[in-house]
Structure formats: structure tokens, C-alpha cells
N, CA, C and O of each residue as an XYZ file, in Angstrom:
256
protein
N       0.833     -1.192      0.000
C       0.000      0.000      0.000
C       0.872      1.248      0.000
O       0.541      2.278     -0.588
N       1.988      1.108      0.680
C       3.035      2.341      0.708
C       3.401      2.469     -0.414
O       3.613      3.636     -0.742
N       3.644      1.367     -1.499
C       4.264      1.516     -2.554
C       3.277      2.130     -3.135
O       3.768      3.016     -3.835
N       2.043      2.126     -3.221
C       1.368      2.349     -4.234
C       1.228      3.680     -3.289
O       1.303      4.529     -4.177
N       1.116      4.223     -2.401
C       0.685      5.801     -2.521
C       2.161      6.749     -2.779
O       2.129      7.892     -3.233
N       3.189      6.161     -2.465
C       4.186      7.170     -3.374
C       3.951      7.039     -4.822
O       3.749      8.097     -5.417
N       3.934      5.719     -5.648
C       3.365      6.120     -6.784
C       2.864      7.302     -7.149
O       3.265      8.230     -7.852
N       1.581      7.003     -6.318
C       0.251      7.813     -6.278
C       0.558      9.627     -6.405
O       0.194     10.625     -7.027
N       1.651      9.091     -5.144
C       2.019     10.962     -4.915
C       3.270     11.980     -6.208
O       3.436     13.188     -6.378
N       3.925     10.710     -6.888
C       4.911     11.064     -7.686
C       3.319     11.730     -8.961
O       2.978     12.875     -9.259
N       2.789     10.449     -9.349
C       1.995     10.754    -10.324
C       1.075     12.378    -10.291
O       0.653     13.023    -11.251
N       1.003     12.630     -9.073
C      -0.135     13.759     -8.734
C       0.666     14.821     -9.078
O       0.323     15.670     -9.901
N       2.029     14.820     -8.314
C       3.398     15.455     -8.337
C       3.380     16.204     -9.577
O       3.042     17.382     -9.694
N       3.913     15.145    -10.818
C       3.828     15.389    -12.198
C       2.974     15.742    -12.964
O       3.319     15.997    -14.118
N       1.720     15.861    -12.615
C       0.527     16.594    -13.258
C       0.086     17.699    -12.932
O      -0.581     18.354    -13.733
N       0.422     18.244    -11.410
C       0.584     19.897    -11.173
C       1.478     20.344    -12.215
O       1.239     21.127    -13.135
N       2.914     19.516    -11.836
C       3.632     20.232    -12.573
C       3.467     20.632    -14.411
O       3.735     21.545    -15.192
N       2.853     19.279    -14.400
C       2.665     19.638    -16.144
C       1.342     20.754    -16.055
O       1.403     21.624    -16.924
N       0.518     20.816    -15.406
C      -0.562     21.468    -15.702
C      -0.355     23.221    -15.413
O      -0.775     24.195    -16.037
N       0.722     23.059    -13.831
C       1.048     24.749    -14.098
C       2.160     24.843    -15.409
O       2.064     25.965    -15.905
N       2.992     24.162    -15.985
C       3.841     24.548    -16.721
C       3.057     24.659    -18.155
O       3.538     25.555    -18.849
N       2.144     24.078    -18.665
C       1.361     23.723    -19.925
C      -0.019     24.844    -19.574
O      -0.899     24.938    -20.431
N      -0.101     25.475    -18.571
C      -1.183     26.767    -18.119
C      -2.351     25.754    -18.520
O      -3.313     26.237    -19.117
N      -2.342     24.248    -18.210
C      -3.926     23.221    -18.488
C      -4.715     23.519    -16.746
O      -4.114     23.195    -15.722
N      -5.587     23.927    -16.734
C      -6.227     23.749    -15.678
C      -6.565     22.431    -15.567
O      -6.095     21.811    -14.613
N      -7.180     21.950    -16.233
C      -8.027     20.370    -16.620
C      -6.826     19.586    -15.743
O      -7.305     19.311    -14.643
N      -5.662     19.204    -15.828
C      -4.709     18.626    -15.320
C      -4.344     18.885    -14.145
O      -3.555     18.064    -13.677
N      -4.722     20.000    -13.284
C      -4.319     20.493    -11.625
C      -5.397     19.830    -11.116
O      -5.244     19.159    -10.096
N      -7.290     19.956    -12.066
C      -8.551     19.355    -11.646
C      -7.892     18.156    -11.090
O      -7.770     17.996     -9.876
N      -7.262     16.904    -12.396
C      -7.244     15.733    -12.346
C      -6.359     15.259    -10.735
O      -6.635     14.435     -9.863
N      -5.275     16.193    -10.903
C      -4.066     16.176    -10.045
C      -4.813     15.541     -8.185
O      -4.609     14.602     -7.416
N      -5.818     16.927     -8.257
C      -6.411     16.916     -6.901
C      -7.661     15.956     -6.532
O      -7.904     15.453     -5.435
N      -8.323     15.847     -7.633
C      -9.460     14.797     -7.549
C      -8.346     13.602     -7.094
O      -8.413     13.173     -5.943
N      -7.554     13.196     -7.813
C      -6.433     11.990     -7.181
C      -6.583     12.201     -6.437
O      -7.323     11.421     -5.838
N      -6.112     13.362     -5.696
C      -4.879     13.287     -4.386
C      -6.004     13.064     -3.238
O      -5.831     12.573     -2.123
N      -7.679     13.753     -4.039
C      -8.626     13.319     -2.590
C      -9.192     11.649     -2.608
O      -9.630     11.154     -1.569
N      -9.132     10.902     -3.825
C      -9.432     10.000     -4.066
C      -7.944      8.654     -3.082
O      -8.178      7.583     -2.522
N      -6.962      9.169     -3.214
C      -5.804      8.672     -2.787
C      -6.308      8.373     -0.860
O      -6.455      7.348     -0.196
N      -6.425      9.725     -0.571
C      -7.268      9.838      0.863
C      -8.119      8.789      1.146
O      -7.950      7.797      1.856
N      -8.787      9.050      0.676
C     -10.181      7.883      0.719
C      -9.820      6.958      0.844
O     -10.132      6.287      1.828
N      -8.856      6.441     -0.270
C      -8.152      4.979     -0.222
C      -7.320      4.611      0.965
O      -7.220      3.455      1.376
N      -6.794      5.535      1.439
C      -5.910      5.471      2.364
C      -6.511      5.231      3.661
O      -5.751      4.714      4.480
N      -7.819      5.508      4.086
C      -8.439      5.292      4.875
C      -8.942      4.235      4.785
O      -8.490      3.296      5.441
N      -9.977      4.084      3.983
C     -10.488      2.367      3.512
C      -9.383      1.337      3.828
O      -9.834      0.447      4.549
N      -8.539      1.229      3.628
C      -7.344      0.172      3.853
C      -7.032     -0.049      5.159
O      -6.922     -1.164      5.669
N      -6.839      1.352      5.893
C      -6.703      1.371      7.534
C      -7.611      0.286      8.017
O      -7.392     -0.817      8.517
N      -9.329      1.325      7.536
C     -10.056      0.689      9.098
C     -10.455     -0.919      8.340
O     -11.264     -1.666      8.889
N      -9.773     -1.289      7.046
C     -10.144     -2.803      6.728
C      -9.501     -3.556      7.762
O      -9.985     -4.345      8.574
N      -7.873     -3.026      7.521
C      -6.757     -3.601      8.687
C      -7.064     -3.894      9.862
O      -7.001     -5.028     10.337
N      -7.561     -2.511     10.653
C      -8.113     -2.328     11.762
C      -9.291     -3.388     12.455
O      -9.474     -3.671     13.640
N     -10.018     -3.855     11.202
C     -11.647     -4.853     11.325
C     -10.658     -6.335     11.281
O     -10.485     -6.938     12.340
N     -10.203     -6.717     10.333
C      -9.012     -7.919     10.577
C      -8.416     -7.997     11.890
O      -8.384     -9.092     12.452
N      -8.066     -7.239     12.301
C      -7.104     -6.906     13.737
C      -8.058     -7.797     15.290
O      -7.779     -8.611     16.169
N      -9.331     -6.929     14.810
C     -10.351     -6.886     15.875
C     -10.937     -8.510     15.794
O     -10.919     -9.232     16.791
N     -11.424     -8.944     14.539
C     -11.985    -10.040     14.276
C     -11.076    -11.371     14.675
O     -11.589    -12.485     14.782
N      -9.455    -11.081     14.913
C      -8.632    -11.857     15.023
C      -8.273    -12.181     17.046
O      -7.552    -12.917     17.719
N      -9.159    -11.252     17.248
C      -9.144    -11.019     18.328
C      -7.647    -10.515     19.559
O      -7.383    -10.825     20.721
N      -7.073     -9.744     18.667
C      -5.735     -9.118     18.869
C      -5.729     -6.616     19.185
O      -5.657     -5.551     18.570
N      -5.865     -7.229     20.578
C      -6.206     -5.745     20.488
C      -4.945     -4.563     20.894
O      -3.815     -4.829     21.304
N      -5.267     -3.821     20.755
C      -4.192     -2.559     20.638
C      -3.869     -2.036     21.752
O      -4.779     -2.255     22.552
N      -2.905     -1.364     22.289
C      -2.482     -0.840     23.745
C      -3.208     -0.150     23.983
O      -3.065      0.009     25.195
N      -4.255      0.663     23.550
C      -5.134      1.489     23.452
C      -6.519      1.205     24.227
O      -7.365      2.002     24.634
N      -6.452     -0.461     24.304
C      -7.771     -1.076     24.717
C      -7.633     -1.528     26.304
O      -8.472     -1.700     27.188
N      -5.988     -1.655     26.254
C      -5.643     -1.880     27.655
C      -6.048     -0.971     29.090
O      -5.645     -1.344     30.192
């Protein structure tokens, strides 16, 4: 998952940049719709982890 959100972040990276350098708005749109879509993902994955964790019956120092 780490691998894939630096991906994620190089790719977003490179489409500001092309979009301020090429004056494309359309491409800063795309850039940020990612970067909130990336979020989302990034969360979804957590609390999946998090539901595995619980169901395994392995709890966190937190519960102590």
C-alpha cells in the first residue's frame, strides 16, 4: 500500500507540474481529484486492517 501511494504521490506530483507549466487547468482538476481519491483509499485500507485486527481477536495498547 506504501508503494502504491508514493506512486500515487509522484503521479499527482507530475501533473501539477505539467498542468502549471502547460497553463492546463483540466490537469491540476485531475491532479487533486487523485490526491482526494488517494485519501479515501488510504483510509479504507486502515479501518479494513483495523476490522481484521479486531476479528482476530488481537487488540491494541489502546484497549488496555
Amino acid at each position: 500500500m506504501m508503494a502504491t501511494q508514493l506512486i500515487g504521490t509522484g503521479g499527482i506530483a507530475a501533473l501539477l507540474l505539467l498542468g502549471t507549466v502547460a497553463g492546463s487547468p483540466a490537469a491540476i482538476d485531475v491532479a487533486l481529484t487523485l490526491a482526494l481519491l488517494a485519501t479515501f483509499a488510504s483510509i479504507a485500507f486502515v479501518k479494513k486492517g483495523l476490522s481484521r485486527f479486531e476479528a482476530d481477536g488481537i487488540t491494541s495498547a489502546e484497549d488496555k
